[in-house]
FIKOLZA-1660 file (N, C-alpha, C; in steps of 0.1 Angstrom, whole numbers, plus 5000, padded with zeros to 4 digits):
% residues 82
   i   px   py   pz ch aa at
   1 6942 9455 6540  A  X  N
   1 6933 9449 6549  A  X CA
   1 6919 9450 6543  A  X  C
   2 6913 9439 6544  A  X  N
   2 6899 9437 6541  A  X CA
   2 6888 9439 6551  A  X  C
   3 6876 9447 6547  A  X  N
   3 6865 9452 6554  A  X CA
   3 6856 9436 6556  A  X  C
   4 6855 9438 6567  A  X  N
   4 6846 9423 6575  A  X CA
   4 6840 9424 6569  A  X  C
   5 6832 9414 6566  A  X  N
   5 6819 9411 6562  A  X CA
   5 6805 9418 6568  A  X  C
   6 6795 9415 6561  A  X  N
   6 6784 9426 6566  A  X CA
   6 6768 9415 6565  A  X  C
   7 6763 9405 6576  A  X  N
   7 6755 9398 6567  A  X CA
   7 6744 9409 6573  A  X  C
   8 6732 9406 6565  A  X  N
   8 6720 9416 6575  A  X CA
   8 6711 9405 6567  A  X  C
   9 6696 9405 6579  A  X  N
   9 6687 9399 6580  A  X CA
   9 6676 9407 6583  A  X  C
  10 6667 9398 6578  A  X  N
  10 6650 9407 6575  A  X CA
  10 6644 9407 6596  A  X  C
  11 6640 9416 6598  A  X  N
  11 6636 9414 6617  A  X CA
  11 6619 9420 6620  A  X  C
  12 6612 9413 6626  A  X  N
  12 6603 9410 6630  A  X CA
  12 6601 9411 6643  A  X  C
  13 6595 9421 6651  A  X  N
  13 6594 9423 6663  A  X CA
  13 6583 9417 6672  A  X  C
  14 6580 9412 6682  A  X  N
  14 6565 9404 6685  A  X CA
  14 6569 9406 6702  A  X  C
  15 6554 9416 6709  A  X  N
  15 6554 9416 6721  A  X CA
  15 6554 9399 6721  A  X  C
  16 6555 9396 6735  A  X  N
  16 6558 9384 6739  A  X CA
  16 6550 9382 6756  A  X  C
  17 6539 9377 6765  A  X  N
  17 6540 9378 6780  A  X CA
  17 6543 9361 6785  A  X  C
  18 6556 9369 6792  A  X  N
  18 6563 9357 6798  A  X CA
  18 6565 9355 6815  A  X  C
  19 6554 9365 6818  A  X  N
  19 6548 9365 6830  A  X CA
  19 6534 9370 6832  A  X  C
  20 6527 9369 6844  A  X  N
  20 6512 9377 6844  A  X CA
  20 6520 9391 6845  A  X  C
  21 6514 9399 6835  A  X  N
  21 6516 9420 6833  A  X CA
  21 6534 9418 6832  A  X  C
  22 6541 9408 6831  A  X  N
  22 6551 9408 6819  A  X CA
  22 6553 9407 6805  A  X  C
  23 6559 9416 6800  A  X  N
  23 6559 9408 6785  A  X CA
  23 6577 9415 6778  A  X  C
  24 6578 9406 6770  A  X  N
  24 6595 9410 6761  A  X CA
  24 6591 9413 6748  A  X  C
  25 6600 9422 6743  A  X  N
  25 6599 9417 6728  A  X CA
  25 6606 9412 6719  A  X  C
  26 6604 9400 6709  A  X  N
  26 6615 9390 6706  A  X CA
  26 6619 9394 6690  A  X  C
  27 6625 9392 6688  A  X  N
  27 6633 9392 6673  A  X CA
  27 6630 9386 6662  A  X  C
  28 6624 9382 6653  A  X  N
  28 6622 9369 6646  A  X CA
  28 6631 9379 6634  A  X  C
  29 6646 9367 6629  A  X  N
  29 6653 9371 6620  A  X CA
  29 6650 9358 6606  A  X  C
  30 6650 9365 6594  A  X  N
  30 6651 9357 6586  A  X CA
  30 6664 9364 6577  A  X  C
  31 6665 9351 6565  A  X  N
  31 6678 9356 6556  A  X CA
  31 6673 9351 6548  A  X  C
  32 6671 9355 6535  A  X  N
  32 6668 9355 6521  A  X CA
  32 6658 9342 6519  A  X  C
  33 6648 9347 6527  A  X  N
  33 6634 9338 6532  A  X CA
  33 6633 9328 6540  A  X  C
  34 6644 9326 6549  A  X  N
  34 6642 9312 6557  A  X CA
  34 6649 9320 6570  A  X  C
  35 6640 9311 6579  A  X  N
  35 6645 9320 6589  A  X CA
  35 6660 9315 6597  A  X  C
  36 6665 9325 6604  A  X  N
  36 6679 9321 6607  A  X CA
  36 6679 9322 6621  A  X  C
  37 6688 9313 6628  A  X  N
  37 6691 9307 6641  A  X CA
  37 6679 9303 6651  A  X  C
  38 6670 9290 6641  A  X  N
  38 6657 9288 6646  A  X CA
  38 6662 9286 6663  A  X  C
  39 6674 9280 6666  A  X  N
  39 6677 9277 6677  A  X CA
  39 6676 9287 6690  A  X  C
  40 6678 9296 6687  A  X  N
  40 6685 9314 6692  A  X CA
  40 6671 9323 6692  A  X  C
  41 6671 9325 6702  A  X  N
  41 6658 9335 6708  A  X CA
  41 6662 9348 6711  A  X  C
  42 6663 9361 6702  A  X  N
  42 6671 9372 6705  A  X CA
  42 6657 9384 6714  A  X  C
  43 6657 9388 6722  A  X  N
  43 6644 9397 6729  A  X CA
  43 6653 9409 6737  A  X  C
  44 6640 9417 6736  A  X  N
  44 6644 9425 6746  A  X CA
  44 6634 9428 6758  A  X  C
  45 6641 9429 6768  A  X  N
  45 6636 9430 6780  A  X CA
  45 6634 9447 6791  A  X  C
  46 6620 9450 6787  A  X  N
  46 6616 9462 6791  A  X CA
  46 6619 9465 6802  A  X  C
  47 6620 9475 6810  A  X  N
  47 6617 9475 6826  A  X CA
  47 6603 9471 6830  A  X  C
  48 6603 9472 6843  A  X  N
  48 6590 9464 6851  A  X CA
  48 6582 9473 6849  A  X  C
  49 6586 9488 6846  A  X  N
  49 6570 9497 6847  A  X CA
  49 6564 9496 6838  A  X  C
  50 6566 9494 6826  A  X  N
  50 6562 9486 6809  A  X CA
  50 6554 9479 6809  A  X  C
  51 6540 9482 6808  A  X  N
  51 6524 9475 6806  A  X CA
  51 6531 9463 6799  A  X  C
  52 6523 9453 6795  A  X  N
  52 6521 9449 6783  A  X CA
  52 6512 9453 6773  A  X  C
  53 6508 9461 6772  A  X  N
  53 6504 9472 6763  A  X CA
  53 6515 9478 6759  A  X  C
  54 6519 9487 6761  A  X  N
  54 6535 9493 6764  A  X CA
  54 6541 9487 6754  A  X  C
  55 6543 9474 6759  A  X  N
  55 6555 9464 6751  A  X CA
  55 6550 9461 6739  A  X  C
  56 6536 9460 6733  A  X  N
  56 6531 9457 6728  A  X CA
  56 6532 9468 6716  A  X  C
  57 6530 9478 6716  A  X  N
  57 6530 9490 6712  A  X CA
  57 6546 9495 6703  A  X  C
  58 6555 9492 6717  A  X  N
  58 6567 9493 6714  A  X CA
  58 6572 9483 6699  A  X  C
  59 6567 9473 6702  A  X  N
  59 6567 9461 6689  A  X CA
  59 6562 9466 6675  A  X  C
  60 6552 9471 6677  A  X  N
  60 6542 9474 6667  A  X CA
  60 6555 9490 6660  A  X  C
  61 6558 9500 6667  A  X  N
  61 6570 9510 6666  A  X CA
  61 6579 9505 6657  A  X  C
  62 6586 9496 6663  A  X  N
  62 6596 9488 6660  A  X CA
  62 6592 9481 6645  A  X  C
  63 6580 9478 6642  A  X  N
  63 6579 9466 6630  A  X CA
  63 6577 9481 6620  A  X  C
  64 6573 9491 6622  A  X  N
  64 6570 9502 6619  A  X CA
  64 6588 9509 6612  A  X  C
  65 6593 9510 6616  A  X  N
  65 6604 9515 6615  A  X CA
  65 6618 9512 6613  A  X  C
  66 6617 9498 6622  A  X  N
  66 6630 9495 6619  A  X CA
  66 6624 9474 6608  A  X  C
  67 6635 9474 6596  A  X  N
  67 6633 9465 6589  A  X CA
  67 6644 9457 6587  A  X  C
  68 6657 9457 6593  A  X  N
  68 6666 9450 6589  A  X CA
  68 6679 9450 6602  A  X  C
  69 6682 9439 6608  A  X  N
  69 6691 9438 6615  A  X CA
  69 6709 9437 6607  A  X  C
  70 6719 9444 6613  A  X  N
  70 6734 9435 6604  A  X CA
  70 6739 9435 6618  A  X  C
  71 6751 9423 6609  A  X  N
  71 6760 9419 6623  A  X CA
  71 6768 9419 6610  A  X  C
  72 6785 9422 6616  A  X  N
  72 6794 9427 6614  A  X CA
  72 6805 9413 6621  A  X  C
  73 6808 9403 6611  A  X  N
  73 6815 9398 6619  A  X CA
  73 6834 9394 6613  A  X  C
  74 6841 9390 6624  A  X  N
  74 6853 9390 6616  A  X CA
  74 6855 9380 6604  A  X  C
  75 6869 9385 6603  A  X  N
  75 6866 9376 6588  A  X CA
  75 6867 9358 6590  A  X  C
  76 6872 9350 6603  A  X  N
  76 6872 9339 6605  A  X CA
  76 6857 9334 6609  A  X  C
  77 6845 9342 6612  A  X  N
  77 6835 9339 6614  A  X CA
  77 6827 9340 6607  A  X  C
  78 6819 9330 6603  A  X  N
  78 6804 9334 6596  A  X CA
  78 6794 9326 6601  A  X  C
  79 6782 9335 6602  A  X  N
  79 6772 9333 6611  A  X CA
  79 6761 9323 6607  A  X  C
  80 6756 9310 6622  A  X  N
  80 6752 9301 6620  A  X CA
  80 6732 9307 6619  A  X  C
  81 6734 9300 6603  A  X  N
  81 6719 9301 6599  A  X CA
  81 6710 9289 6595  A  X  C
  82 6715 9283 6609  A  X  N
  82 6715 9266 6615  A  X CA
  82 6699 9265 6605  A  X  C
% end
């Protein structure tokens, strides 16, 4: 048995306000310099007590620390880097 595949992509974090004193933060993935799934908006969604400050901050953390997303997929799939 063969071990899935492993692709991993470069990740970019960006507060986002997608309401007044809402805000997300969104994902920007690239793969070996072009960015992947321009279609596909991946975010995460804070709770409501979360300034946009907060969210903002948390982004800033995040571009800080974390530099690389993987997905793990089976071996009949390979992922659309439309």
């Amino acid at each position: 048995m063969t071990e899935p595949p492993i692709y991993r992509y470069d990740v970019t974090f960006e507060a986002t306000e997608i309401d007044q004193g809402r805000s997300i933060v969104t994902l920007a993935l690239s793969h070996e310099g072009s960015a992947s799934a321009p279609s596909t908006t991946f975010f995460f969604e804070p709770t409501e007590e979360m300034t946009p400050e907060d969210t903002k901050l948390l982004a800033q953390f995040l571009n800080q620390y974390i530099t690389r997303l993987g997905i793990v997929l089976p071996d009949t799939a390979e992922p659309d880097d439309g």
